[in-house]
C-alpha positions as MATLAB code, in Angstrom:
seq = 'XXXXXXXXXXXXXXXXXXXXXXXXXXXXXXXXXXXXXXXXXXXXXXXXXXXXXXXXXXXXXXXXXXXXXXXXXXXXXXXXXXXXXXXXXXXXXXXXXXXXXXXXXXXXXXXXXXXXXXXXXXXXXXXXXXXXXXXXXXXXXXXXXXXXXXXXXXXXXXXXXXXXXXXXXXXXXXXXXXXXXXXXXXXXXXXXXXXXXXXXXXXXXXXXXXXXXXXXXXXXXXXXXXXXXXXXXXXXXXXXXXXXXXXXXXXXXXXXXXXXXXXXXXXXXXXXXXXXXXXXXXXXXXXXXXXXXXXXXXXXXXXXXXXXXXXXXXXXXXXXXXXXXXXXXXXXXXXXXXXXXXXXXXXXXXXX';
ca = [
     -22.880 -147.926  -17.694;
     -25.881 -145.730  -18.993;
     -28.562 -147.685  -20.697;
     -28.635 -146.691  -24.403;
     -31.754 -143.810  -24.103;
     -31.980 -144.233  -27.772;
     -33.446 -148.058  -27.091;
     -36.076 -146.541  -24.623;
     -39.746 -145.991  -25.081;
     -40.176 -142.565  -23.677;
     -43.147 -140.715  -22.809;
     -43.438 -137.310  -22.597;
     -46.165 -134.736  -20.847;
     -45.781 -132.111  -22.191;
     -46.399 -127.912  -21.525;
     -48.363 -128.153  -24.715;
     -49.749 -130.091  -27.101;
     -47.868 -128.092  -29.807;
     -44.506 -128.630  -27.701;
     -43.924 -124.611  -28.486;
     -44.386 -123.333  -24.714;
     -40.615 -122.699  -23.474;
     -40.920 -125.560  -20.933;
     -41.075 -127.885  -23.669;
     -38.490 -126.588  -26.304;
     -35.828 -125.555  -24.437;
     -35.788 -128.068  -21.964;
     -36.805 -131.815  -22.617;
     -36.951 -131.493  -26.167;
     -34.085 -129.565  -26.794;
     -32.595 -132.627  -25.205;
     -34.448 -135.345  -27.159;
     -34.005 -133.184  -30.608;
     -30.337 -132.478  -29.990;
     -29.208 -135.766  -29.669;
     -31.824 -136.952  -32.187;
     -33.708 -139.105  -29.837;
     -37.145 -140.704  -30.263;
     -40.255 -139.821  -28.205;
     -43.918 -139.361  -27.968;
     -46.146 -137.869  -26.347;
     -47.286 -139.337  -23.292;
     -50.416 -141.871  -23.392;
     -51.732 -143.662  -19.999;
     -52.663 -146.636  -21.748;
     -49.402 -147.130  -22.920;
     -46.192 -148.767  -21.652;
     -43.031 -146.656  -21.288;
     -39.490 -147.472  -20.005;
     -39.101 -143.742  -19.549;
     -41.812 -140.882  -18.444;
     -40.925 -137.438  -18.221;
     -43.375 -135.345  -16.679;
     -43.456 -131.530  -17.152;
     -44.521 -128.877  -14.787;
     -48.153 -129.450  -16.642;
     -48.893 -133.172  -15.763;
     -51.313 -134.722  -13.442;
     -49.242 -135.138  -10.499;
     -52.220 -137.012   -9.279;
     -51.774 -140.078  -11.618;
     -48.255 -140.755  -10.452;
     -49.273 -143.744   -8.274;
     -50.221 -145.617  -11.629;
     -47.309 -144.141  -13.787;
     -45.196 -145.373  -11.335;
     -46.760 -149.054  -11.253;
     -46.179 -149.498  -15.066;
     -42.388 -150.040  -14.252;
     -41.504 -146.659  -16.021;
     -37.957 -144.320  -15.147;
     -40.046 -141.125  -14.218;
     -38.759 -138.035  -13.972;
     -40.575 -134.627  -13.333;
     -39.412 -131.317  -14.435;
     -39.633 -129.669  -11.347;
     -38.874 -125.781  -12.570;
     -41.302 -123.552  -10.550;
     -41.605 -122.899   -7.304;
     -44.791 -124.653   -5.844;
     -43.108 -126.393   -2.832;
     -42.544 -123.118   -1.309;
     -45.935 -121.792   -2.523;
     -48.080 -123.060    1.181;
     -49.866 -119.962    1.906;
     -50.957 -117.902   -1.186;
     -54.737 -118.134   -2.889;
     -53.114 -120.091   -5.461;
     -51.483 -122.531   -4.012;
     -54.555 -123.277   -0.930;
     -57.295 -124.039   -3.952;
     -54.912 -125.366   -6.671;
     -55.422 -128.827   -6.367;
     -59.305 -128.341   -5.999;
     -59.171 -126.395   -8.835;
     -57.207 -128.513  -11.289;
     -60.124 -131.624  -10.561;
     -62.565 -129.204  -10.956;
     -61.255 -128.460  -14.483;
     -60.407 -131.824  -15.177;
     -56.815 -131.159  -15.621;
     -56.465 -133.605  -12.152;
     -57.803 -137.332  -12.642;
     -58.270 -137.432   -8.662;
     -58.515 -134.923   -6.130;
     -55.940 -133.808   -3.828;
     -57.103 -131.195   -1.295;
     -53.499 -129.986   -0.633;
     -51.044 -129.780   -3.371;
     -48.117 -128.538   -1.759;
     -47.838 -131.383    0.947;
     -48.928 -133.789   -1.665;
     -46.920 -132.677   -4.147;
     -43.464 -132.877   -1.229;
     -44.739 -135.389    0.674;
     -46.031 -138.160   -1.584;
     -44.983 -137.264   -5.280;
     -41.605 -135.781   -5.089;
     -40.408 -138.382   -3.249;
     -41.642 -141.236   -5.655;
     -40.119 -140.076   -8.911;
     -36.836 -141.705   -9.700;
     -35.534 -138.331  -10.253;
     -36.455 -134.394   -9.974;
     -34.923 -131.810  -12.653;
     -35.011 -128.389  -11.438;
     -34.020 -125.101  -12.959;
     -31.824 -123.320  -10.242;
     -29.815 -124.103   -7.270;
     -32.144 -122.303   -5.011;
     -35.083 -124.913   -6.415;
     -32.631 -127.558   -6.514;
     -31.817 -126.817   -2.497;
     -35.833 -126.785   -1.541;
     -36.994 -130.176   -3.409;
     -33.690 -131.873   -1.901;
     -35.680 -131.640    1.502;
     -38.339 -134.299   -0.386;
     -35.953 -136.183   -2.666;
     -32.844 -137.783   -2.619;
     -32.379 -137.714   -6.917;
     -32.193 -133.956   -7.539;
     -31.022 -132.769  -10.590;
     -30.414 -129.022  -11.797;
     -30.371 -128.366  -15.567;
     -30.866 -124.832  -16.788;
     -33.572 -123.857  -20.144;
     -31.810 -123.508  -23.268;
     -32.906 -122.030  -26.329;
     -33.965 -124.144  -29.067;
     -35.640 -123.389  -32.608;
     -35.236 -119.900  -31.964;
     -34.213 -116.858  -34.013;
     -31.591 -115.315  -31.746;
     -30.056 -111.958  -32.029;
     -26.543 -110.520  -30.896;
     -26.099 -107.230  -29.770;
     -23.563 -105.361  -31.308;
     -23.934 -102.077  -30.936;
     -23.572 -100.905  -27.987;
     -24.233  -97.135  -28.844;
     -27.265  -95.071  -28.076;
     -29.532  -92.330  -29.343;
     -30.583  -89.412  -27.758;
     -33.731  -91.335  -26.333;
     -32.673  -94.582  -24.001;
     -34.719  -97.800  -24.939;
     -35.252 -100.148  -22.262;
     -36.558 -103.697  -22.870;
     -38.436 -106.120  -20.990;
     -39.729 -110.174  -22.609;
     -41.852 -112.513  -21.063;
     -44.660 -114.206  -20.628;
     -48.302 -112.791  -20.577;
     -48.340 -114.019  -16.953;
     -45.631 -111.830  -16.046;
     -46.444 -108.618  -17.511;
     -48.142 -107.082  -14.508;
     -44.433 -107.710  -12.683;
     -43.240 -104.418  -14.706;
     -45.762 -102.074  -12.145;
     -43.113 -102.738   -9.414;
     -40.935  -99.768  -11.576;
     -44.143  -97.119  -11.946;
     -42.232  -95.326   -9.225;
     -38.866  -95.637  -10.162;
     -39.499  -95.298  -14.089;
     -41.515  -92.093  -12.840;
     -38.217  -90.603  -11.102;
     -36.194  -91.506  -14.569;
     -38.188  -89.588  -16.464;
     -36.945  -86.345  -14.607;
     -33.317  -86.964  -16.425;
     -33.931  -89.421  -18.961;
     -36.245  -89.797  -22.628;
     -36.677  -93.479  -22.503;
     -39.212  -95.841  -24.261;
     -39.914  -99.499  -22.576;
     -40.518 -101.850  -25.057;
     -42.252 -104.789  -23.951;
     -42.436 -108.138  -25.679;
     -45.071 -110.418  -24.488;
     -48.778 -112.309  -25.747;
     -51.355 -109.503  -25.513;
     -53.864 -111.175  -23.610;
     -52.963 -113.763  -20.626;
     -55.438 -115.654  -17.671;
     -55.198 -114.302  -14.125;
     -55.787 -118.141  -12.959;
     -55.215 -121.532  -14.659;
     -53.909 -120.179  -17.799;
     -57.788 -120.125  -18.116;
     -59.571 -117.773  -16.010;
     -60.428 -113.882  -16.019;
     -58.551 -113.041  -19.535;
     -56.312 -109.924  -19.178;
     -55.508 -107.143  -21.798;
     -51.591 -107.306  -21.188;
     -51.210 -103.974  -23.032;
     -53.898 -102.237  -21.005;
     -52.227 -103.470  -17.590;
     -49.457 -101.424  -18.059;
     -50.730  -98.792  -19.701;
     -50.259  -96.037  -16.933;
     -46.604  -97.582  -16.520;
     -44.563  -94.571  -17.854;
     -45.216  -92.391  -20.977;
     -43.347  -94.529  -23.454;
     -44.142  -97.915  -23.522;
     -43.758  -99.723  -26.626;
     -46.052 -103.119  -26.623;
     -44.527 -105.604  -29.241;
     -46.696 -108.682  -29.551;
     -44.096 -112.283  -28.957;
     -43.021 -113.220  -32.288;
     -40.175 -116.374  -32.625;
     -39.073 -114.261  -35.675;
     -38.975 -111.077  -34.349;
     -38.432 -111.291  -30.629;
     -34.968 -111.345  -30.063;
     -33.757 -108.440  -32.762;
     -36.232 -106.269  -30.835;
     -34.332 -106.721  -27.596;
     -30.914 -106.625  -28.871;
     -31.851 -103.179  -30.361;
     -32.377 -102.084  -27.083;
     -29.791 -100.562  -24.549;
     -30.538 -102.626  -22.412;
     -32.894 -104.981  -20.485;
     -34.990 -104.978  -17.036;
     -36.274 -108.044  -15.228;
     -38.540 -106.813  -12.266;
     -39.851 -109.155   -9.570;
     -42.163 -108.844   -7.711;
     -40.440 -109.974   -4.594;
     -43.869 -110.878   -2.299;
     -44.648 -113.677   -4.414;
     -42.704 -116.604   -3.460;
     -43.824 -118.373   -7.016;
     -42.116 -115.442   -8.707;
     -38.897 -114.687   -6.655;
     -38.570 -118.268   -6.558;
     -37.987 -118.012  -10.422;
     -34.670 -119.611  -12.183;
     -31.743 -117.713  -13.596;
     -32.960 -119.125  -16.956;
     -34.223 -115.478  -18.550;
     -31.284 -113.442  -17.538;
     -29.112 -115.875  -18.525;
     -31.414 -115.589  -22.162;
     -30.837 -112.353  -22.356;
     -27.166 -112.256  -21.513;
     -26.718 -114.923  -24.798;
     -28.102 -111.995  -26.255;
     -25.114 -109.894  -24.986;
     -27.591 -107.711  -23.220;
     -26.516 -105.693  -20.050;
     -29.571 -106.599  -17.681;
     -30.783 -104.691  -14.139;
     -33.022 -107.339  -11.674;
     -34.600 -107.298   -8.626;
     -32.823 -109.158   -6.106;
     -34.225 -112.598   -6.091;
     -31.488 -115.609   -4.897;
     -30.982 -116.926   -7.878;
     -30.075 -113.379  -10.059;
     -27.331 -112.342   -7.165;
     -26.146 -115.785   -7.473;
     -25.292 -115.564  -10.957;
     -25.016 -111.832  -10.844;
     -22.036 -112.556   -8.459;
     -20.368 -115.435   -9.971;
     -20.062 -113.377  -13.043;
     -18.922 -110.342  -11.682;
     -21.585 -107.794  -12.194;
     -23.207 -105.109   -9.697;
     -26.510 -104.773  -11.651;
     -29.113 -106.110   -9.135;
     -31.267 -104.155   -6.773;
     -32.090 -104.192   -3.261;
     -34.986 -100.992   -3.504;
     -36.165  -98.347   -5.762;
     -32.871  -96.026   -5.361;
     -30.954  -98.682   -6.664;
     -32.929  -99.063  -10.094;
     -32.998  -95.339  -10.309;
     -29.016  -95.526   -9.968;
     -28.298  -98.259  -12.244;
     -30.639  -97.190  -14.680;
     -28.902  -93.872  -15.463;
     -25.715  -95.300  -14.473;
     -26.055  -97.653  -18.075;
     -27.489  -94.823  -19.664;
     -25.244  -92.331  -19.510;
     -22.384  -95.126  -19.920;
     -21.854  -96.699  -23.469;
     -18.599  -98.143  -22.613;
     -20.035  -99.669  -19.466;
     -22.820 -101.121  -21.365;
     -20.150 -103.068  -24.297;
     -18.013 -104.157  -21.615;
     -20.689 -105.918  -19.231;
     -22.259 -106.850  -22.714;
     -19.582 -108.763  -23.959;
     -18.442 -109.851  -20.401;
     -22.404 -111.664  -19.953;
     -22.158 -112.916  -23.315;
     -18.936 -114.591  -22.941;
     -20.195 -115.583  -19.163;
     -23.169 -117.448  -20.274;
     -22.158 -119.244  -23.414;
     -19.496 -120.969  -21.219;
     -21.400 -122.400  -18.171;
     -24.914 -122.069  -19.902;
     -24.206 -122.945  -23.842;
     -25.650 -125.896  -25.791;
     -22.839 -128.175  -24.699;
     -22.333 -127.475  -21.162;
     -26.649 -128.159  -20.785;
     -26.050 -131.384  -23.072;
     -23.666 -132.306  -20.486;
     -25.884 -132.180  -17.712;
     -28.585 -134.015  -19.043;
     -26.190 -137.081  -20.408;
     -24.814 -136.730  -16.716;
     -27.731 -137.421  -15.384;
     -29.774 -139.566  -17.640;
     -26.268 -141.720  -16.619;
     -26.265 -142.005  -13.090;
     -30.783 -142.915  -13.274;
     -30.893 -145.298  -16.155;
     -28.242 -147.579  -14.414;
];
């Protein structure tokens, strides 16, 4: 029988201080909110009979989180135990003692973080199967619950119809904007049959490293993209209306990075609440859910982008009927109750 969570001191690390970033609100705290739950943020001189750690806590402390008796859990929803080789991931943990963000210094952070930390948490939530398959090599209490949204101003699409000029749409995180320059080429070929505008929907300026270092002009970076792009600055009110408005919606990758094909299903899946028709680059975890559902919208190279990309165009029947088919897709293995579920589910088989 599940301990009563309500009756538990929990401690949370959080993304941010502000617990806005999208790792907070539509994960943990969508949780804790939902089901009307008390929490605070996470203090180290306090005791806790729960800690849940987000991807933004000091790993390094877990040795004396761990001695305070505390349930821990660690939100486990990007890809660093298959990031060994990059720049990143070879000065990371220098880096993060450096800036103070580590209380001790670990040289390596992927092998700590699979060797020593993963296996000491009582249990590790990840975002995808494909994450879910990788940190069950280092722990035995792995846990996949998908983002959902959560104090968010979400559109539907409803019409499905288009002008005479195709609009495209693309949201995301500063940090992700540069991903779009995997299309120059393909947008580039497009062009030759198609008026388009891209409208992207992201924070204007981002940091190359740390979410701190070398500040980058989001805008500018994709300035010599295509003709028509459309920069919209992320707005909670405004967001979502803008995509829906589109025709549809792109999710690039870029597919040498193992951090970002590594990603989740979570902003498809966003996008096909939405009732957006989406195109994405093939990463696992897109054809997964791409094929489960029943839709031929992810590509293998540029051809296929150019293909799809008129193919929706010049198809607004196509375009209502995956529409509505995503929509209906998503709500039922993705909605507010079937994520509920999963948390309860496993909240029940830790706090025993």
């Amino acid at each position: 029988m599940m301990k009563d969570i309500n009756n538990l001191k929990i401690g949370y690390w959080p993304n941010s201080m502000s617990l806005d970033a999208p790792g907070d609100r539509r994960r943990f705290v969508f949780y804790l909110e939902t089901k009307k739950i008390n929490f605070e943020h996470f203090n180290p001189n306090k005791k806790y009979d729960l800690v849940y750690l987000s991807q933004a806590a000091d790993i390094s402390q877990i040795k004396e989180i761990k001695n305070t008796g505390a349930k821990v859990f660690y939100d486990n929803i990007d890809s660093y135990s298959s990031d060994k080789k990059s720049f990143r991931s070879r000065f990371r943990g220098i880096a993060k003692y450096l800036n103070r963000s580590s209380k001790y210094l670990i040289l390596n952070n992927t092998r700590f973080l699979n060797s020593y930390f993963l296996p000491s948490v009582d249990a590790v939530v990840c975002a995808s199967e494909e994450q879910a398959r990788v940190a069950r090599k280092f722990s035995k209490n792995v846990f996949c619950i998908p983002d959902h949204t959560h104090n968010e101003n979400i559109s539907i699409k409803k019409d499905y119809l288009s002008n005479d000029i195709i609009n495209i749409g693309w949201e995301g995180l500063g940090s992700n904007v540069y991903q779009l320059n995997t299309l120059k080429n393909v947008f580039k070929e497009f062009s030759k049959t198609h008026k388009f505008n891209l409208h992207v929907i992201s924070d204007k300026t981002s940091y190359k490293y740390m979410n701190r270092y070398i500040k980058i002009d989001n805008e500018k970076s994709i300035k010599s993209l295509c003709e028509n792009v459309i920069f919209h600055e992320w707005n909670n009110d405004t967001y979502s209306s803008i995509l829906a408005s589109c025709d549809f919606a792109v999710i690039p990758i870029n597919l040498n990075s193992r951090m970002a094909s590594g990603k989740p299903e979570n902003k498809l899946i966003h996008l096909w609440k939405m009732g957006m028709p989406v195109i994405t680059a093939n990463t696992k975890s897109y054809t997964r859910v791409m094929a489960e559902c029943d839709v031929d919208l992810v590509c293998n190279m540029e051809t296929d982008w150019i293909k799809k990309l008129r193919l929706l165009s010049d198809d607004y029947e196509l375009r209502k009927a995956i529409g509505k088919k995503v929509y209906n897709y998503s709500n039922k293995y993705y909605g507010s109750k079937a994520v509920i579920n999963m948390w309860d589910s496993m909240f029940n088989q830790v706090l025993k």
